[in-house]
N, CA and C atoms of all chains as a GROMACS GRO file, in nm:
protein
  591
    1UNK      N    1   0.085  -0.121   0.000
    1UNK     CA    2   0.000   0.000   0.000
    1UNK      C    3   0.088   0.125   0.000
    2UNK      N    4   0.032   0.207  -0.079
    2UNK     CA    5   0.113   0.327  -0.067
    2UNK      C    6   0.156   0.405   0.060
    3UNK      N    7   0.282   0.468   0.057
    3UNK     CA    8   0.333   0.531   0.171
    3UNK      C    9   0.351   0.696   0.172
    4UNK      N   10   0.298   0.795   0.211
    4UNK     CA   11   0.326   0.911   0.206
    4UNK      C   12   0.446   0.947   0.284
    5UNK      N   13   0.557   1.025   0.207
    5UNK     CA   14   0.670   1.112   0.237
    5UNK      C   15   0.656   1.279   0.291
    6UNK      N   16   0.740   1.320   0.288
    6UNK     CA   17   0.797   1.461   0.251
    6UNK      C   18   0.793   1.520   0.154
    7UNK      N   19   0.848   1.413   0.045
    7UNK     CA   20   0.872   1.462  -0.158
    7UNK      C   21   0.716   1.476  -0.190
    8UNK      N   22   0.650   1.395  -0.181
    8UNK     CA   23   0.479   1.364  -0.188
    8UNK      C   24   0.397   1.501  -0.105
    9UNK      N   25   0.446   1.520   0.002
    9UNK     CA   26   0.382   1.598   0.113
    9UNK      C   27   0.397   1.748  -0.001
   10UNK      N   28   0.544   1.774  -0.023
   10UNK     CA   29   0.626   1.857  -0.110
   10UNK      C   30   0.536   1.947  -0.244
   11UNK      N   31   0.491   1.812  -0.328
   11UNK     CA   32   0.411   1.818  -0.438
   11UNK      C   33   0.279   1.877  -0.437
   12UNK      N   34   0.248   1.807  -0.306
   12UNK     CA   35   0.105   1.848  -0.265
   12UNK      C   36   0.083   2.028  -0.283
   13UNK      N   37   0.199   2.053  -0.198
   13UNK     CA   38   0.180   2.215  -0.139
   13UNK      C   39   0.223   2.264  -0.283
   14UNK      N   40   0.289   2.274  -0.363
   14UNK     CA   41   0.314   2.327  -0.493
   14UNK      C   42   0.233   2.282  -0.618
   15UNK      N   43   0.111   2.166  -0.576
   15UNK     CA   44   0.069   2.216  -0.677
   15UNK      C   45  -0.125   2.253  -0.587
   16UNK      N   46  -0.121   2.268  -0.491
   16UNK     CA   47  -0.270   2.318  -0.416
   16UNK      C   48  -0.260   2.445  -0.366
   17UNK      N   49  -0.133   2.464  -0.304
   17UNK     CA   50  -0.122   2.605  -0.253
   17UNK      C   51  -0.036   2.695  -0.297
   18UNK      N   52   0.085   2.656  -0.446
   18UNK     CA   53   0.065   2.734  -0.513
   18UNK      C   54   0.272   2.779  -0.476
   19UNK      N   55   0.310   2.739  -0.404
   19UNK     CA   56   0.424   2.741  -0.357
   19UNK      C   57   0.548   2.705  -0.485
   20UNK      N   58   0.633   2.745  -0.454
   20UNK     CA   59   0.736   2.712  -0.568
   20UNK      C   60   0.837   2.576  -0.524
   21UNK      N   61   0.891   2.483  -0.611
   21UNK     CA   62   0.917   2.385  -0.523
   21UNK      C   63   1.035   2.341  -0.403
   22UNK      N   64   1.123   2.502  -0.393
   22UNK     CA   65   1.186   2.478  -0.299
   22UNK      C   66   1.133   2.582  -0.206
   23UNK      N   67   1.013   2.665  -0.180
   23UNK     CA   68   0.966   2.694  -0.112
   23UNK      C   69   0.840   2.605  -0.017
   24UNK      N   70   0.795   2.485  -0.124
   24UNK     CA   71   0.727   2.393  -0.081
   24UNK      C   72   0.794   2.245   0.038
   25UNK      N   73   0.914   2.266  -0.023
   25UNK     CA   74   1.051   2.146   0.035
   25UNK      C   75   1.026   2.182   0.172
   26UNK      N   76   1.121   2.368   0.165
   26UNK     CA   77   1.127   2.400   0.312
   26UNK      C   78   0.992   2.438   0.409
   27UNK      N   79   0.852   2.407   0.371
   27UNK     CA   80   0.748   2.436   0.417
   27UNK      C   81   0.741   2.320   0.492
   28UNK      N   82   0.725   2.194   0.407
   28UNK     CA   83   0.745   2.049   0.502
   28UNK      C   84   0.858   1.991   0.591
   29UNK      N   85   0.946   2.095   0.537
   29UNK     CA   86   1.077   2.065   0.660
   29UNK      C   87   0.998   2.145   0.812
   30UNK      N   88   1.001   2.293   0.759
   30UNK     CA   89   0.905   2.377   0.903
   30UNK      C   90   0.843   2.329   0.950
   31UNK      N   91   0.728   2.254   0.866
   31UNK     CA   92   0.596   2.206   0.941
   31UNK      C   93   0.661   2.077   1.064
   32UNK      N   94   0.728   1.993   1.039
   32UNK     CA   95   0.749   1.907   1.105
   32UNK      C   96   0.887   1.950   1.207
   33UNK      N   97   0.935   2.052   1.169
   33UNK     CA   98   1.030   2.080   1.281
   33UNK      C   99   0.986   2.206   1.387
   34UNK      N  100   0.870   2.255   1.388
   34UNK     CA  101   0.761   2.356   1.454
   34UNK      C  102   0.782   2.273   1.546
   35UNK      N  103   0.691   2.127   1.514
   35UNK     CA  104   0.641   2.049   1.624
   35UNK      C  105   0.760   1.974   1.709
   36UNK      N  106   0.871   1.914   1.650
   36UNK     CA  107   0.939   1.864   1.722
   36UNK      C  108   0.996   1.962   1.790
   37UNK      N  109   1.026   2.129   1.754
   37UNK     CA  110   1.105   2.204   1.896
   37UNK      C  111   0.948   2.180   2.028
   38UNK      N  112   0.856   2.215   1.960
   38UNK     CA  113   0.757   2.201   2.089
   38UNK      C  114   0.776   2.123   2.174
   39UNK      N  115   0.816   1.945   2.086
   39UNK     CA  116   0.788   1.846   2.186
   39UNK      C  117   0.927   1.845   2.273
   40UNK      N  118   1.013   1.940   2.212
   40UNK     CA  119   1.177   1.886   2.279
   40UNK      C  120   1.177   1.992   2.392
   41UNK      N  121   1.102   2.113   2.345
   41UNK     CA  122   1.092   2.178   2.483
   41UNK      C  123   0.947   2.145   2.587
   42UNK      N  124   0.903   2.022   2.582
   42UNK     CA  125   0.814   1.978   2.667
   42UNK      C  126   0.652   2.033   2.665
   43UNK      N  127   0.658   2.078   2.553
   43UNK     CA  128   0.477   2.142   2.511
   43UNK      C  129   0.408   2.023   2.435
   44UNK      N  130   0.347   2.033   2.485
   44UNK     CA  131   0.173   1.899   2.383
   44UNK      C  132   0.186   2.013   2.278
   45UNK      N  133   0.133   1.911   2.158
   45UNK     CA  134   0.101   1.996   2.037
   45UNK      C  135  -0.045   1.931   1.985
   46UNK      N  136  -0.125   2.027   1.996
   46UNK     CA  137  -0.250   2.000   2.005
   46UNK      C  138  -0.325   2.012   1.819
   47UNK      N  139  -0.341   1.934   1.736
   47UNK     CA  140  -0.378   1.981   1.608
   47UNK      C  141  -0.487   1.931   1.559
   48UNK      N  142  -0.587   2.034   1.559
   48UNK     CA  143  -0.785   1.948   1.576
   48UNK      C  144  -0.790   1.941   1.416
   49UNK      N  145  -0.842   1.830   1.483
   49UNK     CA  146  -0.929   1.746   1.343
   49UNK      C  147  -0.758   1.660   1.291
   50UNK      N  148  -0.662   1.646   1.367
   50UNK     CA  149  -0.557   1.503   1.378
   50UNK      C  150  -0.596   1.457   1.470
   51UNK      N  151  -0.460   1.542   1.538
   51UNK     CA  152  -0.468   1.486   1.701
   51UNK      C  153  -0.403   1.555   1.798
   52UNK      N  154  -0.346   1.478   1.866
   52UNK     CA  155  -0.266   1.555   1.968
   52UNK      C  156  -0.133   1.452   2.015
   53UNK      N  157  -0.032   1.532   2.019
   53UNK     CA  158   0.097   1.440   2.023
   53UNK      C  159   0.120   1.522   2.170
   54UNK      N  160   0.163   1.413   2.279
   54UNK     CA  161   0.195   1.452   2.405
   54UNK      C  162   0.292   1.396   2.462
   55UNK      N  163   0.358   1.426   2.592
   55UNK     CA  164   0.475   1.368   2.643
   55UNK      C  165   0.483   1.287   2.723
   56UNK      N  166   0.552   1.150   2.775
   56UNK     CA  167   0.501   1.071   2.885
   56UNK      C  168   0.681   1.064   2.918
   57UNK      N  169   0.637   1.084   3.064
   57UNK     CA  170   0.778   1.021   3.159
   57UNK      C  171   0.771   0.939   3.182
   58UNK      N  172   0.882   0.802   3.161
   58UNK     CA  173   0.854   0.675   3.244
   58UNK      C  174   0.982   0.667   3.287
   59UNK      N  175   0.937   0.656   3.444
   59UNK     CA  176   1.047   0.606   3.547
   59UNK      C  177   1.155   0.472   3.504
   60UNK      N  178   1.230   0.470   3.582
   60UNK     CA  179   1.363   0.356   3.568
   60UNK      C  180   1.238   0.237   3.574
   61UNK      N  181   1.287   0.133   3.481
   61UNK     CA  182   1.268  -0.008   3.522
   61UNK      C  183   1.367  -0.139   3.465
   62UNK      N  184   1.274  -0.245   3.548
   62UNK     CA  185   1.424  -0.302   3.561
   62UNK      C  186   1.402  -0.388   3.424
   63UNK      N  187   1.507  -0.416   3.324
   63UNK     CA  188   1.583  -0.470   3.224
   63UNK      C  189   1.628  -0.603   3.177
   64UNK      N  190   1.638  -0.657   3.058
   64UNK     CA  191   1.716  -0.766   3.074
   64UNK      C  192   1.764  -0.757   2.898
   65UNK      N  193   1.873  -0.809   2.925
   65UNK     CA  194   1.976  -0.824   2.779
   65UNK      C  195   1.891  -0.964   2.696
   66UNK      N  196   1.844  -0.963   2.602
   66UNK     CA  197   1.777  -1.095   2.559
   66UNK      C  198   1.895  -1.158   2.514
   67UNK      N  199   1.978  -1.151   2.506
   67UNK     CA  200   2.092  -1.214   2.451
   67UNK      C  201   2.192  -1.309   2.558
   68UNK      N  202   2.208  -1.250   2.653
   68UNK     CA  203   2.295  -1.285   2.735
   68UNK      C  204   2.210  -1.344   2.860
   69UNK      N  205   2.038  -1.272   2.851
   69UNK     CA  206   1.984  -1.258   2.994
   69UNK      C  207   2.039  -1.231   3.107
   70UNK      N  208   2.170  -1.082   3.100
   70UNK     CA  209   2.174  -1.060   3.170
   70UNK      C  210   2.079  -0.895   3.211
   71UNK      N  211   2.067  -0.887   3.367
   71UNK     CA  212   1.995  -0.829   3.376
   71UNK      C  213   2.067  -0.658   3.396
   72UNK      N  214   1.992  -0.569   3.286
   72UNK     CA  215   2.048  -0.372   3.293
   72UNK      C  216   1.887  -0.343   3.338
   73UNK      N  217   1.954  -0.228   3.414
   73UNK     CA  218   1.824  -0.152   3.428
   73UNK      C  219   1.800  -0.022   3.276
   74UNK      N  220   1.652  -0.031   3.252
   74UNK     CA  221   1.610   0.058   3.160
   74UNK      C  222   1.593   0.244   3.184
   75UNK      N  223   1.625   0.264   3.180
   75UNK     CA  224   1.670   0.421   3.218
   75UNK      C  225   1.564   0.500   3.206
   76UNK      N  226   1.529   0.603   3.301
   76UNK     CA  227   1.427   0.665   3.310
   76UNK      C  228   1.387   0.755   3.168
   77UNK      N  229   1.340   0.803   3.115
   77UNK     CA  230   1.319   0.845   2.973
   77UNK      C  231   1.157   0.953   2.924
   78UNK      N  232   1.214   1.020   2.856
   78UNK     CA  233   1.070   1.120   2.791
   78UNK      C  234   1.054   1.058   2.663
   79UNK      N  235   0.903   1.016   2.643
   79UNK     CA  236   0.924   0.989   2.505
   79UNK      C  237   0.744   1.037   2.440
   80UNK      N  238   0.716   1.009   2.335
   80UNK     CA  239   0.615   1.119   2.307
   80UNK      C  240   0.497   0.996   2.259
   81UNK      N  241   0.379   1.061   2.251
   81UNK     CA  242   0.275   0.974   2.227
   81UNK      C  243   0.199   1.020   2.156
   82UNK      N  244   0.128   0.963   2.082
   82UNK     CA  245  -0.001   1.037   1.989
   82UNK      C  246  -0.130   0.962   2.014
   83UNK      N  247  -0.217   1.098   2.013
   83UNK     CA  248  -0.362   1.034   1.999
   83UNK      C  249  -0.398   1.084   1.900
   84UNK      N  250  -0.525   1.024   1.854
   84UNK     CA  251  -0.559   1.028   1.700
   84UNK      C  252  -0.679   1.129   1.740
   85UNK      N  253  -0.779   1.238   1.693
   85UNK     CA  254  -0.877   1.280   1.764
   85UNK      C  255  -0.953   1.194   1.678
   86UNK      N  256  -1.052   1.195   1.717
   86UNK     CA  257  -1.200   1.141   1.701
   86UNK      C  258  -1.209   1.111   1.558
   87UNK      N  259  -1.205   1.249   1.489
   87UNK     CA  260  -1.221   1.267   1.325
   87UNK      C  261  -1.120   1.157   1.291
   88UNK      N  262  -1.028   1.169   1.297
   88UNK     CA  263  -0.948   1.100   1.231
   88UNK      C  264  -0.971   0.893   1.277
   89UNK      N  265  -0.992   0.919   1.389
   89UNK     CA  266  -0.991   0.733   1.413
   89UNK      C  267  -1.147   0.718   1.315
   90UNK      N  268  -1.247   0.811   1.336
   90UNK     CA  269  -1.373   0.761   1.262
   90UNK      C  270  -1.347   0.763   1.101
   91UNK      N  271  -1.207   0.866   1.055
   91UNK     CA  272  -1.249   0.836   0.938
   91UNK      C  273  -1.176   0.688   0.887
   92UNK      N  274  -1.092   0.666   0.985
   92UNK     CA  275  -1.013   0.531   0.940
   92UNK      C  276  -1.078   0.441   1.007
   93UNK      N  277  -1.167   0.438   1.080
   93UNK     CA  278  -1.270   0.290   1.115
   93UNK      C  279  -1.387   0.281   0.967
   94UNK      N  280  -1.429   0.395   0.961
   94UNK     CA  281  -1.535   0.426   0.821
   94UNK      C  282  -1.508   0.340   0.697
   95UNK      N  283  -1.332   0.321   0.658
   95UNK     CA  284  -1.296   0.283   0.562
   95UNK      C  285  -1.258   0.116   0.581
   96UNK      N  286  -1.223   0.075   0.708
   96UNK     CA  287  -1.192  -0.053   0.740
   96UNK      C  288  -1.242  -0.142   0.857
   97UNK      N  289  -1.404  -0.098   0.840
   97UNK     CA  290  -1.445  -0.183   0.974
   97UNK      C  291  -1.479  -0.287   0.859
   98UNK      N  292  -1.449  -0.407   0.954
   98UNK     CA  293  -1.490  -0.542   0.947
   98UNK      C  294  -1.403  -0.605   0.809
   99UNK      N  295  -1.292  -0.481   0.750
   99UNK     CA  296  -1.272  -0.569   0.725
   99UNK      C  297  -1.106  -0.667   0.649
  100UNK      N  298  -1.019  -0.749   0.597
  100UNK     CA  299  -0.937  -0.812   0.646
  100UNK      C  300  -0.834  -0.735   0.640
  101UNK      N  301  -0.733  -0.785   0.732
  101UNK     CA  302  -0.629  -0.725   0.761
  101UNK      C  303  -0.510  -0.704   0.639
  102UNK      N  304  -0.468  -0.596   0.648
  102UNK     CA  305  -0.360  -0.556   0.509
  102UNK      C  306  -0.236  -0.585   0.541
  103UNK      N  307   0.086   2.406   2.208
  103UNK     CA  308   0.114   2.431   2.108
  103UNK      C  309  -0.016   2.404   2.013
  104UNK      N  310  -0.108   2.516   1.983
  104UNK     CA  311  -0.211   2.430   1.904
  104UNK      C  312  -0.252   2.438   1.728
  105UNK      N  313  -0.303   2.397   1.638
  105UNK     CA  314  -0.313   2.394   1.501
  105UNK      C  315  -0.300   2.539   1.480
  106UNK      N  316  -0.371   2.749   1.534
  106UNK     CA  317  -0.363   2.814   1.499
  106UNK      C  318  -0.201   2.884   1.514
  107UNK      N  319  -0.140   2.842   1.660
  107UNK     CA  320  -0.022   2.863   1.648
  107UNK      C  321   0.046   2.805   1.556
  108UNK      N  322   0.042   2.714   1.545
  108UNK     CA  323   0.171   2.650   1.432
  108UNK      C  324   0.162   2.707   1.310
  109UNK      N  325   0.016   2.764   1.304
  109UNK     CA  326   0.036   2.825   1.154
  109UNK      C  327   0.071   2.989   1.171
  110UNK      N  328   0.052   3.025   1.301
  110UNK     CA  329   0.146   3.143   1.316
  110UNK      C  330   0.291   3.145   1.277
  111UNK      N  331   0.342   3.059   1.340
  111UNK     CA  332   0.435   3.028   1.343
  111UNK      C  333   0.520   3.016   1.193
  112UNK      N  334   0.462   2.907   1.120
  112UNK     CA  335   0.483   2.901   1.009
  112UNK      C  336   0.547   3.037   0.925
  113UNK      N  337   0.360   3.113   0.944
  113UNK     CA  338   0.402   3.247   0.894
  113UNK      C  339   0.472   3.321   0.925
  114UNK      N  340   0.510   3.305   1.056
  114UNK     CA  341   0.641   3.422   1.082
  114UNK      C  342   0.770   3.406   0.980
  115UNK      N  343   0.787   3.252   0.986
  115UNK     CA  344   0.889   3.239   0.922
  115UNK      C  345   0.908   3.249   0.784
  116UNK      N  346   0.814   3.251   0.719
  116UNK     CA  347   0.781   3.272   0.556
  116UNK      C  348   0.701   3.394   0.536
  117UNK      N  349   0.758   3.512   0.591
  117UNK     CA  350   0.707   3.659   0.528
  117UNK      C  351   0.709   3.698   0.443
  118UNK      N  352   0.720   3.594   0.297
  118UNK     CA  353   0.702   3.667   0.167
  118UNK      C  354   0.565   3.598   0.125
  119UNK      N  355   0.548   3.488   0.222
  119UNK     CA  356   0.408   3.429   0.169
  119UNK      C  357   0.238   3.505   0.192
  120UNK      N  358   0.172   3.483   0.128
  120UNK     CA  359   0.042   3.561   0.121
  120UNK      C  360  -0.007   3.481   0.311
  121UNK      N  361  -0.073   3.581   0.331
  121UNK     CA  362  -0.122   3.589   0.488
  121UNK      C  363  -0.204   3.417   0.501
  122UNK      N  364  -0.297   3.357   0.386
  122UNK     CA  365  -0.343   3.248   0.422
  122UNK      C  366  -0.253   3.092   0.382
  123UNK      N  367  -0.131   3.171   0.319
  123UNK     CA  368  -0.068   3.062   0.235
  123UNK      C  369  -0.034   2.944   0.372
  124UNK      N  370  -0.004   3.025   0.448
  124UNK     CA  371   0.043   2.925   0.616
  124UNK      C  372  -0.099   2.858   0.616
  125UNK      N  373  -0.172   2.888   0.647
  125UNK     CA  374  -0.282   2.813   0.688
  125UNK      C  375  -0.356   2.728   0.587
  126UNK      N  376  -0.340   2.740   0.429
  126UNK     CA  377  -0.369   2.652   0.329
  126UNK      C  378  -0.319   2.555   0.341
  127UNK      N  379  -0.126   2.587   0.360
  127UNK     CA  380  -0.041   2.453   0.384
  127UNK      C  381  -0.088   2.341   0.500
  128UNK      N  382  -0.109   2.444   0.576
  128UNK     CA  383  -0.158   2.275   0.730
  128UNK      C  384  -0.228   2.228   0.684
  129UNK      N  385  -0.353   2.291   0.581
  129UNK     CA  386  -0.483   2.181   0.578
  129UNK      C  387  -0.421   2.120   0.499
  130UNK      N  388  -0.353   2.144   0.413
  130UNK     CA  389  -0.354   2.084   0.270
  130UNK      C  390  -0.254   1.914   0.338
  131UNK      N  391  -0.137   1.939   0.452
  131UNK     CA  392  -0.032   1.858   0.467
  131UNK      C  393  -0.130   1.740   0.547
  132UNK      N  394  -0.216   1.830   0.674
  132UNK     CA  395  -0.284   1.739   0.778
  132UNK      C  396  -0.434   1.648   0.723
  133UNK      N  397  -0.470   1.707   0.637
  133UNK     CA  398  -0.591   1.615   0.516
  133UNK      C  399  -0.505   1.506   0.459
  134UNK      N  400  -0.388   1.567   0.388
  134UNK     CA  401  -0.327   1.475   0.345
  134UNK      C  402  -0.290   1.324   0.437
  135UNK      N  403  -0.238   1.402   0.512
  135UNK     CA  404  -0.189   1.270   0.646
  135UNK      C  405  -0.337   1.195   0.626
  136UNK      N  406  -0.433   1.264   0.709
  136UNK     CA  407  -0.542   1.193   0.744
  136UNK      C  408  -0.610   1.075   0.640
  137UNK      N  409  -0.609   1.129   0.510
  137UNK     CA  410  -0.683   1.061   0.381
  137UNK      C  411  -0.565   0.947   0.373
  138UNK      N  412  -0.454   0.966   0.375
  138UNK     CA  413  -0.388   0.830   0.292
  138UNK      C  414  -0.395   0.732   0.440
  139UNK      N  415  -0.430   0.788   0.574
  139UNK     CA  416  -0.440   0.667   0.644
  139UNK      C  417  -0.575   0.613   0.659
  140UNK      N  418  -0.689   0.650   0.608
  140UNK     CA  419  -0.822   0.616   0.596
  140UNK      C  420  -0.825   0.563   0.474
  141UNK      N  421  -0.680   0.528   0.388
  141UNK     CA  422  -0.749   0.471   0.268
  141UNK      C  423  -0.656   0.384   0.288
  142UNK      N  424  -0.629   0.338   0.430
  142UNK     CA  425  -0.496   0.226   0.439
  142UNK      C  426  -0.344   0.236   0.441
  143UNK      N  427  -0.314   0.357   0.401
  143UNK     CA  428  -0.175   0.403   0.372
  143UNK      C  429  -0.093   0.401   0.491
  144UNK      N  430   0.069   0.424   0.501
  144UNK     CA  431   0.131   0.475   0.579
  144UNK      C  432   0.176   0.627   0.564
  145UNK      N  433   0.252   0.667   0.660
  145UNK     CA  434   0.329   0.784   0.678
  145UNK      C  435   0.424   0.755   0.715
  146UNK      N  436   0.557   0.789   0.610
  146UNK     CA  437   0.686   0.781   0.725
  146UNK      C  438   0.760   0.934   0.665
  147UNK      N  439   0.796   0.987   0.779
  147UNK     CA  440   0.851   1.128   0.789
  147UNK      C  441   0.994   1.133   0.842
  148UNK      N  442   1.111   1.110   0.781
  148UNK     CA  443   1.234   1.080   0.827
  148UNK      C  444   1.270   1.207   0.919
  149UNK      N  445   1.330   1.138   1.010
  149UNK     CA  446   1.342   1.230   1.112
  149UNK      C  447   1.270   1.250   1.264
  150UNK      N  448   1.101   1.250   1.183
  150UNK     CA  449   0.987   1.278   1.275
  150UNK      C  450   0.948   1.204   1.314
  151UNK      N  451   0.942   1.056   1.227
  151UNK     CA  452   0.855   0.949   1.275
  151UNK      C  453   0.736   0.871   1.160
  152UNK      N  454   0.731   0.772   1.197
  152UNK     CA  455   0.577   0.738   1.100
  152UNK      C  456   0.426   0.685   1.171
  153UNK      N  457   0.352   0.654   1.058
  153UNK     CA  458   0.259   0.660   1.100
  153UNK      C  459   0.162   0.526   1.065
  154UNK      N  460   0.099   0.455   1.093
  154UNK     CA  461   0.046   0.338   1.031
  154UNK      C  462  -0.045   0.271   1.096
  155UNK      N  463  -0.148   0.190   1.061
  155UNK     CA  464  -0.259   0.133   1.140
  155UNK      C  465  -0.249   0.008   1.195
  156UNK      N  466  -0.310  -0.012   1.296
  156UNK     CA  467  -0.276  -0.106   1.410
  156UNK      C  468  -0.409  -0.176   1.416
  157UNK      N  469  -0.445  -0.304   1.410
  157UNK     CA  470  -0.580  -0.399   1.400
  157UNK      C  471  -0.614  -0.408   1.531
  158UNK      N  472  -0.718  -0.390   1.553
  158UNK     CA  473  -0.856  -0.401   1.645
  158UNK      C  474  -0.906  -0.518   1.607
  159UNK      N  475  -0.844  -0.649   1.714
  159UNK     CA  476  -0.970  -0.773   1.638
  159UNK      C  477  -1.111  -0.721   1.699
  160UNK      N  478  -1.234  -0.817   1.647
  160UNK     CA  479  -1.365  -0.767   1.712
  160UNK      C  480  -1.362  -0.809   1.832
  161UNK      N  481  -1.402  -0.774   1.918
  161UNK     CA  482  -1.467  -0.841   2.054
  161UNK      C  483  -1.562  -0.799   2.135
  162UNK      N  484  -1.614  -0.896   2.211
  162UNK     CA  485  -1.744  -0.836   2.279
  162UNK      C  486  -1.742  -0.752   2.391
  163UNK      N  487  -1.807  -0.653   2.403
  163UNK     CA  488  -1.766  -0.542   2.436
  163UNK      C  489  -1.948  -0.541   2.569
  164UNK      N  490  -1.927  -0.448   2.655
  164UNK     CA  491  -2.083  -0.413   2.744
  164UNK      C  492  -2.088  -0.272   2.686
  165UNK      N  493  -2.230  -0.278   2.705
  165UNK     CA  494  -2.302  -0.161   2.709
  165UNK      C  495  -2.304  -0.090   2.844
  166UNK      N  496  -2.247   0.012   2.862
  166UNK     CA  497  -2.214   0.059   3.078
  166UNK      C  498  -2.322   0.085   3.122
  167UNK      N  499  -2.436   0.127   3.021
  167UNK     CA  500  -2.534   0.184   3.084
  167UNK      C  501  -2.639   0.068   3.139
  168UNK      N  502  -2.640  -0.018   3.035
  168UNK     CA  503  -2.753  -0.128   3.031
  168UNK      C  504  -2.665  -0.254   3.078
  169UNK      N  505  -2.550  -0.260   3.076
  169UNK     CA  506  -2.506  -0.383   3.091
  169UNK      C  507  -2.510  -0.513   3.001
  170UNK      N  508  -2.589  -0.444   2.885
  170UNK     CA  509  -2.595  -0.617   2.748
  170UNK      C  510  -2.511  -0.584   2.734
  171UNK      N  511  -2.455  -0.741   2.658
  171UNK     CA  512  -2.312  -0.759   2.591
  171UNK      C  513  -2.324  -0.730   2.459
  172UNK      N  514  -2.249  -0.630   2.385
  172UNK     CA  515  -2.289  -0.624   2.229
  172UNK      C  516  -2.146  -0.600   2.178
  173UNK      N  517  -2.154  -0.719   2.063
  173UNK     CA  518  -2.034  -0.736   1.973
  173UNK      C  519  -1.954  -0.602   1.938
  174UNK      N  520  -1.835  -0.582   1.921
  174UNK     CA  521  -1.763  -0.459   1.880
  174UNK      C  522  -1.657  -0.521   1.757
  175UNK      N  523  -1.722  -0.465   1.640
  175UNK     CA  524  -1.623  -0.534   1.517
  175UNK      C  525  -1.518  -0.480   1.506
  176UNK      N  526  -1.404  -0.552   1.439
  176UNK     CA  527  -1.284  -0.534   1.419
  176UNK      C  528  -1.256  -0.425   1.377
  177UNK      N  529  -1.139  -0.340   1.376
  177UNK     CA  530  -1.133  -0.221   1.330
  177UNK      C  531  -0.986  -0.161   1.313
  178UNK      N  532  -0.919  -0.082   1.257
  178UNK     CA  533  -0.855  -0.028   1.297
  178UNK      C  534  -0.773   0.089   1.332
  179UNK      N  535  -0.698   0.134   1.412
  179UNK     CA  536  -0.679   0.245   1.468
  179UNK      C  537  -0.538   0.318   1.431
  180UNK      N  538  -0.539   0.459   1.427
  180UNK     CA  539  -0.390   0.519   1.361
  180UNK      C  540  -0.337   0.497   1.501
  181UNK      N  541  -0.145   0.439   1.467
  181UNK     CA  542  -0.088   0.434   1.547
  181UNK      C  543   0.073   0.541   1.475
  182UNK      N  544   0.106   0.586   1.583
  182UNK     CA  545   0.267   0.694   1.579
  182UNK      C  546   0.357   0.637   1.634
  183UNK      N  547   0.443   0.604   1.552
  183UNK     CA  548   0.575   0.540   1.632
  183UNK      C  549   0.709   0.666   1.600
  184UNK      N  550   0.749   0.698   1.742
  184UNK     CA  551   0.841   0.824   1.681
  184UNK      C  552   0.992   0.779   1.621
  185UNK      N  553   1.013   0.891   1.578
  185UNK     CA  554   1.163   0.860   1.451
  185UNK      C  555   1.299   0.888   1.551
  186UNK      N  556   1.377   0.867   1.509
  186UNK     CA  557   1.502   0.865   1.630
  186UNK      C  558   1.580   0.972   1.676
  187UNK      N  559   1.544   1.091   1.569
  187UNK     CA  560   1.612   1.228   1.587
  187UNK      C  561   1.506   1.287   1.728
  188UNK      N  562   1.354   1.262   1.671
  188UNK     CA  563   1.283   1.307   1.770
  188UNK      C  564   1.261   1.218   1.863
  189UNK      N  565   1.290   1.132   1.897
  189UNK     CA  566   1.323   1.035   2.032
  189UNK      C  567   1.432   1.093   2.087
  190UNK      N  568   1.557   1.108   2.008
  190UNK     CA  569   1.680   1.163   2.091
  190UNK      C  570   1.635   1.299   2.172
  191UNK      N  571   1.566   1.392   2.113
  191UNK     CA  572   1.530   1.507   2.072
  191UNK      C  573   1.473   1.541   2.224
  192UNK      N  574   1.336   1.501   2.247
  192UNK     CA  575   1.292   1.463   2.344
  192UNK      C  576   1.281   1.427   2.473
  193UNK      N  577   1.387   1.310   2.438
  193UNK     CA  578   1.434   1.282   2.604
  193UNK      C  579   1.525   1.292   2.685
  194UNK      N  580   1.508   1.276   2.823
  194UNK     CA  581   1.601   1.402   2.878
  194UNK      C  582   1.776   1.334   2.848
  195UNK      N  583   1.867   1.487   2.871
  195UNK     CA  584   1.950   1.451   2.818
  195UNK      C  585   2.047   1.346   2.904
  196UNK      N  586   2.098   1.276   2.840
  196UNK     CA  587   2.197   1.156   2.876
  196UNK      C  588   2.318   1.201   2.999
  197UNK      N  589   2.286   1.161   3.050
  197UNK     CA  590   2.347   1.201   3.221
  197UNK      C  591   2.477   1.078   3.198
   0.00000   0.00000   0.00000
């Protein structure tokens, strides 16, 4: 199944909104690096009718090497999460309820 | 950080662009996202992360109010797995 990029994302904006195509390049570079300074300086980025990408702390826990089984502890860590809003999970249940897996 | 800021934002940084051109681009990028994963697609955004759907088998599910049991069909749901610049990016720094 097809996969959407950047180059794709790129095309989009130069040929809907009219952008030239290295003004369109660096639009999809911005757009996605807006959000990651947000998330690196610890802000939710809230975007209705997606979603909302937020931050979760998880404490130390304890570890194991699958290789060796020996046992490291896993290091306490920020890492980010997404929820889908509403619109978006209904429009992707709309298209694939019931049915087989891709 | 929410959808009207970012397109502030945007525009600050592109002051030769027409005042709605910022805000054409989000819809135009975040429709985009949305449609190719409602028609099954992925997203992968090097750097940022991707994006792809995760199966819901069916199962029987209650009603909270009434308490019947009523079937809940299979389905499935957008899932974000983040990319490694913004994993590094993110978490706190390496002590």
């Amino acid at each position: 199944m097809t996969t959407l990029t950047k180059a794709e994302l790129a095309d989009l904006l130069f040929e809907k909104v009219g952008l030239n195509k290295r003004e369109a390049k660096d639009m999809v570079e911005a757009f996605f690096e807006e959000i990651r300074m947000q998330l690196e300086a610890g802000e939710t980025v809230k975007l209705s009718g997606f979603g909302n990408f937020q931050l979760r702390d998880k404490p130390q826990r304890p570890g194991r090497n699958p290789k060796t089984g020996e046992e490291i502890p896993i290091t306490a860590r920020r890492v980010v999460t997404f929820h889908p809003s509403q619109k978006l999970k209904s429009m992707v249940e709309k298209t694939y309820h019931g049915t087989a897996r891709t | 950080m929410t959808r009207s800021d970012l397109i502030a934002k945007l525009a600050e940084r592109y002051t030769q662009l027409q005042g709605k051109d910022a805000e054409l681009a989000v819809k135009v990028i975040l429709d985009s996202m949305s449609s190719i994963l409602s028609r099954g697609g992925r997203i992968e955004i090097r750097g940022f992360g991707s994006f792809a759907l995760n199966y819901r088998p069916p199962r029987l599910g209650r009603n909270p109010k009434s308490g019947d049991k009523v079937q809940v069909p299979a389905k499935y749901v957008p899932h974000f797995k983040a990319g490694k610049e913004l994993r590094e990016r993110v978490d706190f720094p390496a002590s």
